[in-house]
N, C-alpha and C positions, 0 to 999 in steps of 0.2 A: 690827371693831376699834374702839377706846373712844379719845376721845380727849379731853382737859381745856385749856380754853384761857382764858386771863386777857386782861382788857385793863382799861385806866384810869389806869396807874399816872401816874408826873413828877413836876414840880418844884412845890412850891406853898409859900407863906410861913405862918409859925405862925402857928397861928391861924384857918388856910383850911378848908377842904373839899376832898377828892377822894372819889369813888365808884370803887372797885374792882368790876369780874363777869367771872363765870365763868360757861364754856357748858358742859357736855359732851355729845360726840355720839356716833356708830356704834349697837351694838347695845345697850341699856340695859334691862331688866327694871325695875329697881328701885333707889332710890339712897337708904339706907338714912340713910347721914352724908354732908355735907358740911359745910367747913372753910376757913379760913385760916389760914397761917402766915404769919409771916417769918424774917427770918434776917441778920444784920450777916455781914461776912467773919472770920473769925476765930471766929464763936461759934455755938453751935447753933441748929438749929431749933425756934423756939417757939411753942405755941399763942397766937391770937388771937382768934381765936371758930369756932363751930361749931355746925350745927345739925343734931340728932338727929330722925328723925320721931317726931313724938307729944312730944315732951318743949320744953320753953322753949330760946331762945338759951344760948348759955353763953359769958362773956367771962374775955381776963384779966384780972389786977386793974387791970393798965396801962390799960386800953382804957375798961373800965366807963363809963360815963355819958358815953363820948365816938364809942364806933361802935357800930353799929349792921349787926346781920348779917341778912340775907332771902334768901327763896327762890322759887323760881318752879317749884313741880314737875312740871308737866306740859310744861315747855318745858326742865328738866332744866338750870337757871339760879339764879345765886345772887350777891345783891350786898353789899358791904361798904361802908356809908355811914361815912365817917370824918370828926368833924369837928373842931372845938379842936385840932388838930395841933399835936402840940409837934417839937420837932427830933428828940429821940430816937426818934422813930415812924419814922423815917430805915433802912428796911431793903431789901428785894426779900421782894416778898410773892406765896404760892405759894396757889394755889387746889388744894385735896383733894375727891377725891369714891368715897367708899368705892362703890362698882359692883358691881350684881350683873345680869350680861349676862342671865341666864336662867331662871327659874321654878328655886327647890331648888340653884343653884348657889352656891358660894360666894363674898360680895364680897369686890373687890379693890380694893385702895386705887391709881389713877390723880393723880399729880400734874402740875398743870400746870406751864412752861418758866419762870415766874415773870414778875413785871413790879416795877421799881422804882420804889420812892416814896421822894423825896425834900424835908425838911421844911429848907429855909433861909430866911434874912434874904437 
């Protein structure tokens, strides 16, 4: 059994820093993408960065030159360095790890329970 877990999230003033990670654990082959999202109440879920093997970070435009996303492959770990936080950065932010349990098997996308960050004065 696979499991995706966040932590780091809280309260921090604009302009701070917080570091976001994610573990996942159980049975793992190979973990092709991993990702973050977030998400306000009322509005969808949006990409915020995401890291493909073999290929550079990918941010969105929002985030660009303000976080910074890594990984840790062989401990099956990934961190989101956030820093210049403005208020609207203000969501619940969900760690993805596309999973593939087994040699040949197809990944599945596990998402973590989420962790909130919140950017105020």
């Amino acid at each position: 059994q696979v499991q995706v877990v966040e932590s780091g999230g809280g309260l921090v003033q604009p302009g701070r820093s917080l570091t976001l990670s994610c573990v996942a654990s159980g049975t793992i082959y190979n973990i092709p993408i991993m990702g973050w999202y977030r998400q306000a109440p009322g509005k969808e879920r949006e990409l915020v960065a995401r890291i493909i093997s073999g290929r550079s970070p990918e941010y969105a435009d929002s985030v660009k030159g303000r976080f910074t996303i890594s990984r840790d492959i062989p401990k099956h770990s990934m961190t989101l360095q956030m820093n210049s936080l403005k208020l609207e950065d203000t969501d619940v932010y969900y760690c993805v790890a596309e999973i593939q349990s087994h040699y040949g098997t197809v990944p599945v996308d596990y998402w973590g329970q989420g962790t909130q960050v919140t950017v105020s004065s």
